[in-house]
C-alpha positions as CSV (number, residue, x, y, z in Angstrom):
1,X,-37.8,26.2,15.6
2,X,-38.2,29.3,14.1
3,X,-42.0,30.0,15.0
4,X,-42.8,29.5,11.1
5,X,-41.1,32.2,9.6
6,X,-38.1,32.2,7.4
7,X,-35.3,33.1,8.2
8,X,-34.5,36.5,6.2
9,X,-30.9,39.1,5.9
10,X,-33.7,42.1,5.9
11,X,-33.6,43.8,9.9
12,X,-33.5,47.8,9.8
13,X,-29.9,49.0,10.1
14,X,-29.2,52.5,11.4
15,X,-27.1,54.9,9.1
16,X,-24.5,55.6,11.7
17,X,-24.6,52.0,13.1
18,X,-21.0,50.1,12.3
19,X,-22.5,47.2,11.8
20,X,-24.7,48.6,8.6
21,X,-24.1,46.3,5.5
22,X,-23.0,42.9,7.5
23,X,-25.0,41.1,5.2
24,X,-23.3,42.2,2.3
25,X,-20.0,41.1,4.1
26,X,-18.5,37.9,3.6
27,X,-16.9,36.2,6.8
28,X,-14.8,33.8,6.0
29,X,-13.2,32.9,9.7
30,X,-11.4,29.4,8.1
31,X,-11.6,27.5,5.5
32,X,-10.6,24.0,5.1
33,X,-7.3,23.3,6.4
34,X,-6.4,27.4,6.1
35,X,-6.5,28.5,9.5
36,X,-4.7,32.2,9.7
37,X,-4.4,35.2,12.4
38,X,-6.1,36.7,9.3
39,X,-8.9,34.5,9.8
40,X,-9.4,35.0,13.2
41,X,-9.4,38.8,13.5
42,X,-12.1,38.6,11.1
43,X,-13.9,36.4,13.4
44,X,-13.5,38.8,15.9
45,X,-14.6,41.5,14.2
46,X,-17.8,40.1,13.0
47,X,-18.7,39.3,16.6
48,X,-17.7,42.8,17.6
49,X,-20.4,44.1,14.8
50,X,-22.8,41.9,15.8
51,X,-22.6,43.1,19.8
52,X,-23.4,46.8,18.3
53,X,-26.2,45.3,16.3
54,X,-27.6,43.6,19.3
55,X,-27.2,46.7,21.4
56,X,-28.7,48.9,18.0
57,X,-31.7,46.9,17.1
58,X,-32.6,44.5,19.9
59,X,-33.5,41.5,17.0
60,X,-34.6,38.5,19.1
61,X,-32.6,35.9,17.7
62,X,-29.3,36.1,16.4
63,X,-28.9,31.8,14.2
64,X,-25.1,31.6,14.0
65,X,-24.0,28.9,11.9
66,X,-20.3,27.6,13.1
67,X,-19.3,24.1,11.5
68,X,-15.7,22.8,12.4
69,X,-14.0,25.0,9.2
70,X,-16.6,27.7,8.4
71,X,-18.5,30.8,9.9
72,X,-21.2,31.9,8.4
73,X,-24.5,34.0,10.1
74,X,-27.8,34.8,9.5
75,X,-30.3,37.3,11.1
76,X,-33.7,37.1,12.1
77,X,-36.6,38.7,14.0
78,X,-38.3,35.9,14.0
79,X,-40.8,36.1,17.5
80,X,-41.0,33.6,20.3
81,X,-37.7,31.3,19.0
82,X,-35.9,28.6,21.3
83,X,-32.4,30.1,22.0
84,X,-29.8,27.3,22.9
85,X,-26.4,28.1,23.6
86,X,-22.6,25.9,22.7
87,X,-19.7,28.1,24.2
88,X,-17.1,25.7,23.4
89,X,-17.5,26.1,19.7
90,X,-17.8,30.2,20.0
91,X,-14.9,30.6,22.1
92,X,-12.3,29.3,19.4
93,X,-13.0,33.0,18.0
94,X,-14.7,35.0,20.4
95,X,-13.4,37.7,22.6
96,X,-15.0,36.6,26.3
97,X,-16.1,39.7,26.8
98,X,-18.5,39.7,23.6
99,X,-19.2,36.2,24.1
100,X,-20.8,37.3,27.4
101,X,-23.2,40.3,26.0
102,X,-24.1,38.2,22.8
103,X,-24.4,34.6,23.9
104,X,-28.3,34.8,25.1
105,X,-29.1,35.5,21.3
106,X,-26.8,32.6,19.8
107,X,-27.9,29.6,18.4
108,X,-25.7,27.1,17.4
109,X,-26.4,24.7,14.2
110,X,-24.9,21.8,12.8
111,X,-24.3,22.2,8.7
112,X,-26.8,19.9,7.6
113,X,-29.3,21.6,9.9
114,X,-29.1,25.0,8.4
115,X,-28.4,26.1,5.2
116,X,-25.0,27.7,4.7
117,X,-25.2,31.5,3.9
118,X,-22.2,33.1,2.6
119,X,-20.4,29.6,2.0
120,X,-17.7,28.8,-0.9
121,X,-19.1,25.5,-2.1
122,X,-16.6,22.6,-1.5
123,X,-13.9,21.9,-3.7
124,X,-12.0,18.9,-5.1
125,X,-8.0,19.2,-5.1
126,X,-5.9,16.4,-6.9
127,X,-2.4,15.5,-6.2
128,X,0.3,13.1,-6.0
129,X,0.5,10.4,-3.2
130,X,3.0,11.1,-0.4
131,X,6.1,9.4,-0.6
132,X,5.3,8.1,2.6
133,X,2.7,5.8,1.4
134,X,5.6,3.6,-0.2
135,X,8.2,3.6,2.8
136,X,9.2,0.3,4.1
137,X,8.3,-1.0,6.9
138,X,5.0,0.7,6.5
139,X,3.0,2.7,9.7
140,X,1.5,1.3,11.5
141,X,-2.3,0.5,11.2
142,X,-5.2,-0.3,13.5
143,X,-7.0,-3.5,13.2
144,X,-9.7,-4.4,10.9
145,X,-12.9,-3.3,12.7
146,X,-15.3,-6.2,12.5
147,X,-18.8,-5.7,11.9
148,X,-21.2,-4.7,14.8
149,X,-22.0,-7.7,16.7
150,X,-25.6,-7.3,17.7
151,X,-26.5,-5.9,14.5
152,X,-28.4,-8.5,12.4
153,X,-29.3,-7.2,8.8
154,X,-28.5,-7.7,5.2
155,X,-25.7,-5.6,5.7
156,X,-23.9,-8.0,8.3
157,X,-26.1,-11.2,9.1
158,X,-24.7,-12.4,11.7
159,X,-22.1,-11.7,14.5
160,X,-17.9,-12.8,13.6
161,X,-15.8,-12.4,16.5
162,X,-13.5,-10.2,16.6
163,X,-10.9,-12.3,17.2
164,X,-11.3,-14.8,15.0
165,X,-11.8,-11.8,12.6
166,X,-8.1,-10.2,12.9
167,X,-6.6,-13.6,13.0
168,X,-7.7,-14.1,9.5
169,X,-6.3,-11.5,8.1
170,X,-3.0,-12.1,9.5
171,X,-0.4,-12.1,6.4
172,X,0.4,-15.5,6.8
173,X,-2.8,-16.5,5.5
174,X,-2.6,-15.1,2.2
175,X,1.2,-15.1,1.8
176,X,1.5,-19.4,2.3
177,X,-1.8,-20.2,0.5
178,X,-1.1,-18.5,-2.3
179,X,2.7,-19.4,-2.7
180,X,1.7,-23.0,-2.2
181,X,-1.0,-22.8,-4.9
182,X,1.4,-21.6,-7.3
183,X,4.2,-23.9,-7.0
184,X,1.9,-26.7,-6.9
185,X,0.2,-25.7,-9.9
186,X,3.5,-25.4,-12.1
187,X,4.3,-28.5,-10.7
188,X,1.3,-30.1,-11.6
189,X,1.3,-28.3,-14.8
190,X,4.6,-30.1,-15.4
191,X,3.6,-33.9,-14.7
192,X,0.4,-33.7,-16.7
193,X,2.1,-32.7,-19.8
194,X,4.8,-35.2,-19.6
195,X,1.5,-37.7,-19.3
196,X,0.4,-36.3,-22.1
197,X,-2.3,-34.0,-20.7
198,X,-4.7,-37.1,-20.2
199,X,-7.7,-36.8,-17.8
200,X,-7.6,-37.9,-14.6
201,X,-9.6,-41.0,-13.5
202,X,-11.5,-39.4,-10.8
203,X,-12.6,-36.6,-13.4
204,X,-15.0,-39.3,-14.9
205,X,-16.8,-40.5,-12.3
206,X,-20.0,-39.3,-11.3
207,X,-18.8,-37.9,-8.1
208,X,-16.5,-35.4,-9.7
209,X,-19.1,-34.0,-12.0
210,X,-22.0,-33.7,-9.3
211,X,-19.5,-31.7,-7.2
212,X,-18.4,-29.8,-10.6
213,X,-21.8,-28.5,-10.5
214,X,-22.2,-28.0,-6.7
215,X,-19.0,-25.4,-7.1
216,X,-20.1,-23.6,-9.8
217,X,-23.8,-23.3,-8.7
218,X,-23.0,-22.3,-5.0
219,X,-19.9,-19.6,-6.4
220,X,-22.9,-18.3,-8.7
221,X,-25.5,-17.8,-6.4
222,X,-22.5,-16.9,-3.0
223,X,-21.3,-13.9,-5.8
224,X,-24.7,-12.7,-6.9
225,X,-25.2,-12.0,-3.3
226,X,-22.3,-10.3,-2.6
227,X,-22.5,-8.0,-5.6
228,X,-26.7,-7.1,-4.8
229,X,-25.0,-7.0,-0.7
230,X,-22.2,-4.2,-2.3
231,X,-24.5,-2.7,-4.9
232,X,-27.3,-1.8,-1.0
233,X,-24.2,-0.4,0.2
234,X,-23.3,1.6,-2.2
235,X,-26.8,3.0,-2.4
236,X,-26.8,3.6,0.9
237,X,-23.3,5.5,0.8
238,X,-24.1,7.8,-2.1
239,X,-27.4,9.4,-3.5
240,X,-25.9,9.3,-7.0
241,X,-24.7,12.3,-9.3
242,X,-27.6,14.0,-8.5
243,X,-26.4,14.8,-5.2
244,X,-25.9,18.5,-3.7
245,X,-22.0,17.9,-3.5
246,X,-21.8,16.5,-6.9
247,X,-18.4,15.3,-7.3
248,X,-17.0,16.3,-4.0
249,X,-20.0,14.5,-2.5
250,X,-19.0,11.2,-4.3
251,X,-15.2,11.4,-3.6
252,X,-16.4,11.7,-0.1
253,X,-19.1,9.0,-0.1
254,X,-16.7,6.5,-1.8
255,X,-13.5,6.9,-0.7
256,X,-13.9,7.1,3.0
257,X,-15.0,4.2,4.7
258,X,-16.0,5.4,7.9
259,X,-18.1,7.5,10.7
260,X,-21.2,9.1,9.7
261,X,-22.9,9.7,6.1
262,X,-22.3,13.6,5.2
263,X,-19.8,15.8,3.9
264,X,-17.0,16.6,6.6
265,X,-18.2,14.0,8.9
266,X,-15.9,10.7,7.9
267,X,-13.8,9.3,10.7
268,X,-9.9,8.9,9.4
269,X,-6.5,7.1,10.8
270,X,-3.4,9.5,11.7
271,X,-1.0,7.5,11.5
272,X,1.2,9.9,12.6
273,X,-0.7,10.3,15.7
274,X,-2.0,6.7,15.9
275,X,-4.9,8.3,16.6
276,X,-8.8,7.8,14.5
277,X,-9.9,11.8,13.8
278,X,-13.2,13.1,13.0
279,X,-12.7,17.2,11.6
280,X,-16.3,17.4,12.5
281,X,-15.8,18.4,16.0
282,X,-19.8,17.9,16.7
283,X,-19.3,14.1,15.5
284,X,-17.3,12.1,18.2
285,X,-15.7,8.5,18.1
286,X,-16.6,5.2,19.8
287,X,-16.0,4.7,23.3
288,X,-12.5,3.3,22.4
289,X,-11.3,5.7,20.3
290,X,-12.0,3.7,17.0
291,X,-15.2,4.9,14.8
292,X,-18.4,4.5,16.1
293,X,-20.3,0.6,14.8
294,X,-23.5,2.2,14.9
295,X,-22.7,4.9,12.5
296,X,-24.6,4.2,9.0
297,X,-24.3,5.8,5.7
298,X,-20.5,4.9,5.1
299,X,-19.5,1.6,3.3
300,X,-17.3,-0.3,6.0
301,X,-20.8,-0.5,8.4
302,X,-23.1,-0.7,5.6
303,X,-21.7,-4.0,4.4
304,X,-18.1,-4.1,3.5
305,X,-17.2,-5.4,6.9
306,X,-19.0,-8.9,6.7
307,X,-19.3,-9.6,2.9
308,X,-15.9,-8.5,2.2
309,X,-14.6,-10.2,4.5
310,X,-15.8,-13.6,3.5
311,X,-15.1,-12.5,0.1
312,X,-11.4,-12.2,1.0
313,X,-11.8,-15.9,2.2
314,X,-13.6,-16.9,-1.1
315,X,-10.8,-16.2,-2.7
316,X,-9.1,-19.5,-1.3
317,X,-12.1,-21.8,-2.0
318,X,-12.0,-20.6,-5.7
319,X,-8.6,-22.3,-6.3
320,X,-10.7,-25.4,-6.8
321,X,-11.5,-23.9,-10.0
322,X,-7.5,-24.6,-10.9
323,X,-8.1,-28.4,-9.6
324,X,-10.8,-29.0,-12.0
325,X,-9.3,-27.7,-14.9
326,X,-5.9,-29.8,-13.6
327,X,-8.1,-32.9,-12.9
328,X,-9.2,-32.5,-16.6
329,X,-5.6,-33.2,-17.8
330,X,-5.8,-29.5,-19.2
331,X,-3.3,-27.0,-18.6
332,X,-3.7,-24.0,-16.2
333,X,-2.5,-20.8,-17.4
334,X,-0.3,-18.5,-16.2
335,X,-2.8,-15.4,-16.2
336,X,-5.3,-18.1,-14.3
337,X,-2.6,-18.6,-11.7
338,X,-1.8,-15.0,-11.1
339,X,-4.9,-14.1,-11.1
340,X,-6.2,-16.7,-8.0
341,X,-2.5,-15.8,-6.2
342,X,-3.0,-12.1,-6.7
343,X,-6.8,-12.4,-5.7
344,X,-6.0,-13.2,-2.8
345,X,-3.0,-10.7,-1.5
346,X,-5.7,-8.1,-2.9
347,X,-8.4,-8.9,-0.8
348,X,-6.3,-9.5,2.3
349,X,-4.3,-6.1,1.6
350,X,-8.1,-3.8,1.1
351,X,-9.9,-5.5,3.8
352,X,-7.1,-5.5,6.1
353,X,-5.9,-2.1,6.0
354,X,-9.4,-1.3,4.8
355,X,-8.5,0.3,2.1
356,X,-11.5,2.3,0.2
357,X,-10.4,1.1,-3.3
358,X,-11.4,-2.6,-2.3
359,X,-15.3,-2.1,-2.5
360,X,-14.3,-1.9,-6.6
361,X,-12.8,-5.1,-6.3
362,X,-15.6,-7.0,-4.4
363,X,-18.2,-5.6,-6.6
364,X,-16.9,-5.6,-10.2
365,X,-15.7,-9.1,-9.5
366,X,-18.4,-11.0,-7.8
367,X,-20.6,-9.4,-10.6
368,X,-18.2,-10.7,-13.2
369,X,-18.2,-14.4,-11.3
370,X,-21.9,-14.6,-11.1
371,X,-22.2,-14.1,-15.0
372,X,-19.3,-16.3,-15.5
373,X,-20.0,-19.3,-13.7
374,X,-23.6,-19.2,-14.7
């Protein structure tokens, strides 16, 4: 882009020239979610410096780099460059006039294009949920987005319509199969002690065993591939500690779920605006309004969607585990029963409101699973 050389701070600045010593002047138009008269005057006055340098020292490229929160700029005299041109991001802080005389020399970048220059590195701040978070009835949320439907890959095998997809996660699901399962099991808990906890006839026939073993090979082998589908995902979400953005980078790689892979570019829900929002103002939504299914790099697209949502439905085909033990004239526990009743309220709450905590939950316990029931 550049013709081969590198991009460099080092033109000749005149001693009575205004603009002398920008490079040693740090711009900082906004920062993330600081956005200030302040700011913007010092936007306008490191335009204004760089019209006298272009009128000065004629360079023949002026690279400004103007992501969605920061300004930062760099100067070259780098021969023979491609000079593009974005008004619509300049304008936020540029007086028209200026815009007009320095526009031909402006090139416009997207962050992971160039490096920053003059950037604070980004920063982790922890707090306290809202209150909000815990008011009853809740906001309202947009439906589950199902996996992208002409997609075929390890990721999401095959197409689930949409439909079907929402109407499985409806509450009633979860709420009746799992109050059922526990009143049935105290109940049943009940008449096989007063019979003295004595096996069931069916439990010693060959039938019973054979399908004993089906269910415990097919739950082994189903939950060793979602935990290697989950553990792909994950190393397609986040490069590891290594990364540039160390922890920032991983809070932002595993806590939210969609748009693009990079820092600043995930797509969230407003609820207050019922509105999906990308702060990235370069990176733009699907064509209605929800995040883009052909982004990659986040977890919801890059398997979440299809393996935890038939994980979610697992969760109901592994109450058979509490009919064997019944059938067995054993008792099940309490802690067995709350865990297969809460399993399930889990799975529908994270994949319904797809929540980012729930990739933990399908990972750590279809790994767990596999090495149990093998």
């Amino acid at each position: 882009m550049l013709g081969g050389a590198a991009p460099h701070l080092g033109s000749p600045w005149g001693a009575s020239c205004p603009c002398r010593g920008i490079e040693r002047k740090k711009f900082r138009v906004a920062q993330q979610n600081k956005k200030s008269r302040h700011h913007v005057a010092q936007g306008r006055q490191l335009f204004s410096l760089l019209h006298c340098h272009v009128h000065c020292h004629s360079p023949s490229v002026i690279l400004l780099y103007i992501p969605t929160t920061t300004i930062d700029v760099l100067l070259t005299s780098s021969l023979g460059a491609t000079v593009s041109t974005s008004h619509s991001r300049a304008q936020q802080v540029l007086n028209p006039s200026v815009l007009e005389a320095v526009t031909p020399r402006i090139l416009l970048y997207r962050p992971r294009i160039l490096t920053s220059v003059n950037m604070s590195g980004p920063s982790l701040h922890i707090s306290l949920p809202s209150w909000s978070l815990f008011k009853f009835p809740p906001d309202s949320a947009p439906p589950a987005l199902p996996p992208l439907p002409d997609h075929h890959s390890f990721a999401s095998p095959f197409a689930i319509p949409a439909d079907l997809y929402n109407d499985l996660l409806s509450p009633a699901w979860p709420i009746t199969i799992a109050t059922v399962y526990a009143i049935t099991v105290f109940s049943v808990n009940a008449s096989n002690r007063k019979a003295g906890n004595k096996p069931w006839a069916i439990s010693k026939t060959r039938l019973f065993r054979a399908f004993v073993i089906a269910h415990n090979v097919f739950l082994a082998v189903y939950s060793a591939i979602t935990c290697a589908a989950m553990v792909q995902a994950l190393r397609h979400t986040w490069s590891g500690a290594s990364s540039q953005n160390g922890l920032v980078g991983a809070v932002d790689a595993l806590c939210k779920m969609h748009g693009p892979r990079g820092l600043g570019d995930a797509a969230a829900y407003n609820p207050s605006t019922n509105l999906w929002e990308i702060k990235n103002g370069l990176i733009h939504l699907g064509a209605n309004g929800s995040p883009d299914p052909t982004d990659v790099g986040r977890l919801w697209n890059e398997g979440l969607a299809f393996w935890g949502w038939f994980f979610y439905l697992s969760k109901f085909y592994e109450v058979l585990d509490t009919f064997i033990i019944l059938a067995k004239g054993k008792r099940s526990s309490t802690l067995q029963t709350y865990h297969h009743a809460g399993a399930m309220l889990c799975m529908w709450a994270g994949i319904r409101f797809m929540s980012p905590p729930i990739w933990m939950f399908v990972l750590v316990n279809s790994g767990i699973h596999t090495l149990m029931v093998s």
